[in-house]
C-alpha positions as a Markdown table, in Angstrom:
| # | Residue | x | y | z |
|---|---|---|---|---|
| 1 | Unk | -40.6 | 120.1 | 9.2 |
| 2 | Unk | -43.1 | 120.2 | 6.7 |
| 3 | Unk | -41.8 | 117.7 | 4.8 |
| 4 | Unk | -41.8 | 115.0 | 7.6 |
| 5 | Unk | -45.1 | 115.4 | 8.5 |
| 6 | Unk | -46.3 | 114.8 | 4.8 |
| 7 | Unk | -44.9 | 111.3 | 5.1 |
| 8 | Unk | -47.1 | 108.6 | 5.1 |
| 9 | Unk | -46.7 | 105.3 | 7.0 |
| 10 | Unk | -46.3 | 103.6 | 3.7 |
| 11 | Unk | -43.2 | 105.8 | 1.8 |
| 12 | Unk | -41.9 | 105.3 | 5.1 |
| 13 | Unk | -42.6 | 101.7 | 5.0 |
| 14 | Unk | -40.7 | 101.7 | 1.6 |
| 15 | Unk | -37.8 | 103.6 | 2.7 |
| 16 | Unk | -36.7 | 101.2 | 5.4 |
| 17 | Unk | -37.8 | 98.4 | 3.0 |
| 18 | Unk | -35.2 | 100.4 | -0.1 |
| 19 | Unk | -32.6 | 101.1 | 2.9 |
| 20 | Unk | -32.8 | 97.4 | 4.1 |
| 21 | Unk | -32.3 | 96.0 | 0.1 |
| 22 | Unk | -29.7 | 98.4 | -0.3 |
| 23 | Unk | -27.4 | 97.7 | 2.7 |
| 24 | Unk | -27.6 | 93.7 | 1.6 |
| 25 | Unk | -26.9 | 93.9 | -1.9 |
| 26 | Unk | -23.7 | 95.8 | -0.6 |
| 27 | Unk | -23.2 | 93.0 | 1.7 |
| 28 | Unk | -23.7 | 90.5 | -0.7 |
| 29 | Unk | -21.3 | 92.0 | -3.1 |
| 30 | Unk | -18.3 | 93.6 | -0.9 |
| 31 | Unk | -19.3 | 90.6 | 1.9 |
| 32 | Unk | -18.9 | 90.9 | 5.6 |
| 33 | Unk | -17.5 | 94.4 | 5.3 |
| 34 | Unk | -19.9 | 96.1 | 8.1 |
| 35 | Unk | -18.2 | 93.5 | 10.4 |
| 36 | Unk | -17.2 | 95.8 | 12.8 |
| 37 | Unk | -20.6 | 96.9 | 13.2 |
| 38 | Unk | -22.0 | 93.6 | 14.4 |
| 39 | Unk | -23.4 | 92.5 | 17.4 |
| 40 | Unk | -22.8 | 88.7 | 16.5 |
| 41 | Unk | -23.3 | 86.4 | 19.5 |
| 42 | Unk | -22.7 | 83.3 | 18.3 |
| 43 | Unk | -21.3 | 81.4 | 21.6 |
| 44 | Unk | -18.2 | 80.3 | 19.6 |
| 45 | Unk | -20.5 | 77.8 | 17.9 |
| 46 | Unk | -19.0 | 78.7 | 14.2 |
| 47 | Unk | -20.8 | 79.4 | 11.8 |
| 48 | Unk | -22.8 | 82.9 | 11.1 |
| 49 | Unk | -24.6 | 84.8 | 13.9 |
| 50 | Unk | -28.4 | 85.3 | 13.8 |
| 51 | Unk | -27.2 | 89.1 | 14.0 |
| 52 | Unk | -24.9 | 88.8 | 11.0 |
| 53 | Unk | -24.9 | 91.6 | 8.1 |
| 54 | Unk | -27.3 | 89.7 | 5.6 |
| 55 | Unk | -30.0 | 88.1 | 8.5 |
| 56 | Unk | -29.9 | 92.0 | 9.6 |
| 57 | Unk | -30.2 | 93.4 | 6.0 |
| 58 | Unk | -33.1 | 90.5 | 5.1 |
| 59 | Unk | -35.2 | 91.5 | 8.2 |
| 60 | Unk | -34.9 | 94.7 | 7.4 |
| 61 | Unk | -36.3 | 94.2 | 4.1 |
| 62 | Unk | -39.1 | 92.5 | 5.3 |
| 63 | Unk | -40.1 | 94.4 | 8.1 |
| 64 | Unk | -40.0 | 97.5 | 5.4 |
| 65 | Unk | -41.4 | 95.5 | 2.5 |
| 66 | Unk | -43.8 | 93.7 | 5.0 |
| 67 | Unk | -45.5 | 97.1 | 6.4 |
| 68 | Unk | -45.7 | 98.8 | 3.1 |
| 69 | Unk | -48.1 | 96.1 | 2.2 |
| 70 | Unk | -49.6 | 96.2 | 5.2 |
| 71 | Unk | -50.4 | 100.3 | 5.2 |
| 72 | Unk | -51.6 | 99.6 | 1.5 |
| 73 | Unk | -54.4 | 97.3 | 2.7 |
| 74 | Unk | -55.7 | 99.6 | 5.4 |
| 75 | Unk | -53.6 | 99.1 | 8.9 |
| 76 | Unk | -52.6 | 102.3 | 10.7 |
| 77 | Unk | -48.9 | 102.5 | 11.3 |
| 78 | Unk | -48.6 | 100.4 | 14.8 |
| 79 | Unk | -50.3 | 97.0 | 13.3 |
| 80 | Unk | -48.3 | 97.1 | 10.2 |
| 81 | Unk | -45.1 | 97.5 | 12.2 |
| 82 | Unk | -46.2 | 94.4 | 14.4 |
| 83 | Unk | -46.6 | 92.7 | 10.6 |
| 84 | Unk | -43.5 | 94.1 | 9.2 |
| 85 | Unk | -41.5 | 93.1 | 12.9 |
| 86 | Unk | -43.4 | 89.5 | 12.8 |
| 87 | Unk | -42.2 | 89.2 | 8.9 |
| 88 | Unk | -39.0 | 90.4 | 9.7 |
| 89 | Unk | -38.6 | 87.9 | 12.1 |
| 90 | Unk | -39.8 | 84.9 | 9.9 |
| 91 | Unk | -37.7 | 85.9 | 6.6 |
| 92 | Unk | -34.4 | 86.8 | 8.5 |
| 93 | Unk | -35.0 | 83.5 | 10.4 |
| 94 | Unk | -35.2 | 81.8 | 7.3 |
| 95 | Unk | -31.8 | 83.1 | 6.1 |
| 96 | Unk | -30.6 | 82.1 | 9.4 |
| 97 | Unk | -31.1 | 78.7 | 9.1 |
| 98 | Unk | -30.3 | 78.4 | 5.8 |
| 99 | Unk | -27.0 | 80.1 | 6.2 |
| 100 | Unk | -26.6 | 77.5 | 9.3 |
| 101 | Unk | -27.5 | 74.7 | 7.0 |
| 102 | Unk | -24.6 | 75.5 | 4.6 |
| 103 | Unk | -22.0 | 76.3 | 7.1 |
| 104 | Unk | -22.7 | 72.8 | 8.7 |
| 105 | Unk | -22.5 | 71.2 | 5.1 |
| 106 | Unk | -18.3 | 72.2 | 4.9 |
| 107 | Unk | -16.6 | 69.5 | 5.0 |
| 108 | Unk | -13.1 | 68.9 | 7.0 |
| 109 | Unk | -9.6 | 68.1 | 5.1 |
| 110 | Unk | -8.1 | 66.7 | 8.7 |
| 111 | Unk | -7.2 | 63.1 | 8.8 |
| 112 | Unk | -6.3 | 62.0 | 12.4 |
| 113 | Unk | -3.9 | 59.0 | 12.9 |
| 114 | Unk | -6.6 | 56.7 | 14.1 |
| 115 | Unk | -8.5 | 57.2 | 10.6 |
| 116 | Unk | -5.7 | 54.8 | 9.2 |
| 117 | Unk | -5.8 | 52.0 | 11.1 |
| 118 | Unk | -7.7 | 49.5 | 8.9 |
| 119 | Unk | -7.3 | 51.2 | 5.1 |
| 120 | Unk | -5.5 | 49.1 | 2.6 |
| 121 | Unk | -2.8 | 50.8 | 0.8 |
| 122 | Unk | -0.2 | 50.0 | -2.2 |
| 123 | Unk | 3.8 | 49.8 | -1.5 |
| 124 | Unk | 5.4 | 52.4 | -3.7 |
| 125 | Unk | 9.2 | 52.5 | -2.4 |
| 126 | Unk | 9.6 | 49.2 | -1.1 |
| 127 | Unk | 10.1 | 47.9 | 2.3 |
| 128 | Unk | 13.5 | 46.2 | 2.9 |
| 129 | Unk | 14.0 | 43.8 | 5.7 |
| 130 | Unk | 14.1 | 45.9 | 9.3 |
| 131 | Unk | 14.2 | 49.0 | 7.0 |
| 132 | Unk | 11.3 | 52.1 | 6.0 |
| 133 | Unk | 9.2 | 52.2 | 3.1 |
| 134 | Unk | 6.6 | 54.1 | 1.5 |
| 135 | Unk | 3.1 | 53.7 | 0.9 |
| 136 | Unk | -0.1 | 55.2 | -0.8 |
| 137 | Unk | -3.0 | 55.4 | 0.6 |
| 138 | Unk | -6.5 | 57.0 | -0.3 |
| 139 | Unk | -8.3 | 59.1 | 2.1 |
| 140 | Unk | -11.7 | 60.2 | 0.6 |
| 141 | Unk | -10.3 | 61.9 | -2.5 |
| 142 | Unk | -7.0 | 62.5 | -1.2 |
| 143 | Unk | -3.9 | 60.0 | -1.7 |
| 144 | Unk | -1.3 | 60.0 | 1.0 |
| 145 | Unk | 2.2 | 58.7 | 1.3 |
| 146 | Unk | 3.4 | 57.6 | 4.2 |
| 147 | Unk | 6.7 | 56.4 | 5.8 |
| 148 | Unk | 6.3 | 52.6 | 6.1 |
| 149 | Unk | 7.7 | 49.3 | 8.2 |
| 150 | Unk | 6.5 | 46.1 | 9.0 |
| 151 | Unk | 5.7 | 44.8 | 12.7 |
| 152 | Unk | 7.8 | 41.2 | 12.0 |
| 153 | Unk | 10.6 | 43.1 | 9.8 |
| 154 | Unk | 10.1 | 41.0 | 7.0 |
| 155 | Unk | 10.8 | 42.5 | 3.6 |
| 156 | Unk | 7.3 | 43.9 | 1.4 |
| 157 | Unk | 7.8 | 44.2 | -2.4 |
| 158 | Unk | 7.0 | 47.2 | -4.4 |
| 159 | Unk | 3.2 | 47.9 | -5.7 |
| 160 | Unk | 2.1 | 44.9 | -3.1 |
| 161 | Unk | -1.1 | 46.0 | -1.2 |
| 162 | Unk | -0.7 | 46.5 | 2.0 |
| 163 | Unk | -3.0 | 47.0 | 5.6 |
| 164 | Unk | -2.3 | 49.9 | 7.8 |
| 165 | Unk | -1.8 | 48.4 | 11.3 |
| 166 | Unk | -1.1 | 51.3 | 13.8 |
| 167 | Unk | 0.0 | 54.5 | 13.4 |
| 168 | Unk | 3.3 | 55.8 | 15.2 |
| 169 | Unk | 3.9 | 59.6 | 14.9 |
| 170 | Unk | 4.8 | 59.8 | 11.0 |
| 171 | Unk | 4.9 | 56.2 | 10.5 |
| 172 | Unk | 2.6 | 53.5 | 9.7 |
| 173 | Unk | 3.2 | 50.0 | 10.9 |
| 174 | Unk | 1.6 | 47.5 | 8.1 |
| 175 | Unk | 0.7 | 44.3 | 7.0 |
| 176 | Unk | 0.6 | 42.0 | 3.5 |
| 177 | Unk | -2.9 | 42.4 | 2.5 |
């Protein structure tokens, strides 16, 4: 018991700040692997929770870090925990919204039929009278082939560039550009 009450307000401080620095840099290397400990109420909105593992770790860095300094420049113990809470708050929030930012910067790989309609493509197996074809198209950075007729059924040579119509299941109903 001895030992407790020899504590001061700031090793204490610096214990929670050492404990806080210690559970993120696991986080940050091994990842979300104190997942099952979360509380992370997120509303299904994707993206991380402001109660993930590294905005918990962070704030409790700060609040540790935060009230060390605090004790160092005179506060009693209950002021530098409001400062240590208050930075806590601010730095945690910060990796918050920054984790937010990226999350919301991912970008999608799903095309969705009516993206199409309207982008010029090239004839690569040619499209016989009444019959299927195939065509490329580029999506972004992604080429596509697709299954290809015409709405007239009039024949479309190889390597001709074609317009995408409409957009039936699989196929793609186009046009001579």
């Amino acid at each position: 018991m001895d030992v407790l009450s020899s504590l001061s307000a700031f090793t204490v401080f610096l214990a929670i700040c050492a404990v806080g620095f210690l559970f993120l840099m696991v986080a940050l290397a091994f990842g979300e692997i104190f997942h099952v400990f979360e509380a992370d109420h997120d509303f299904d909105t994707g993206g991380p929770g402001f109660f993930s593992t590294r905005v918990m770790a962070v704030f409790v860095t700060a609040f540790g870090g935060f009230g060390a300094v605090a004790t160092h420049y005179g506060l009693s113990a209950v002021p530098a925990a409001m400062v240590g809470f208050g930075s806590g708050l601010i730095f945690g929030g910060a990796i918050y919204a920054l984790a937010q930012f990226l999350y919301n910067q991912q970008a999608g790989t799903e095309v969705r039929a009516g993206d199409l309609v309207g982008v010029v493509g090239r004839v690569v197996v040619g499209i016989p009278a009444g019959g299927v074809g195939q065509i490329r198209v580029r999506m972004g950075e992604e080429l596509m082939d697709k299954i290809a007729r015409t709405r007239d059924g009039l024949p479309i040579a190889e390597n001709m560039s074609v317009q995408i119509e409409e957009v039936l299941g699989e196929t793609v109903i186009v046009k001579k550009n």
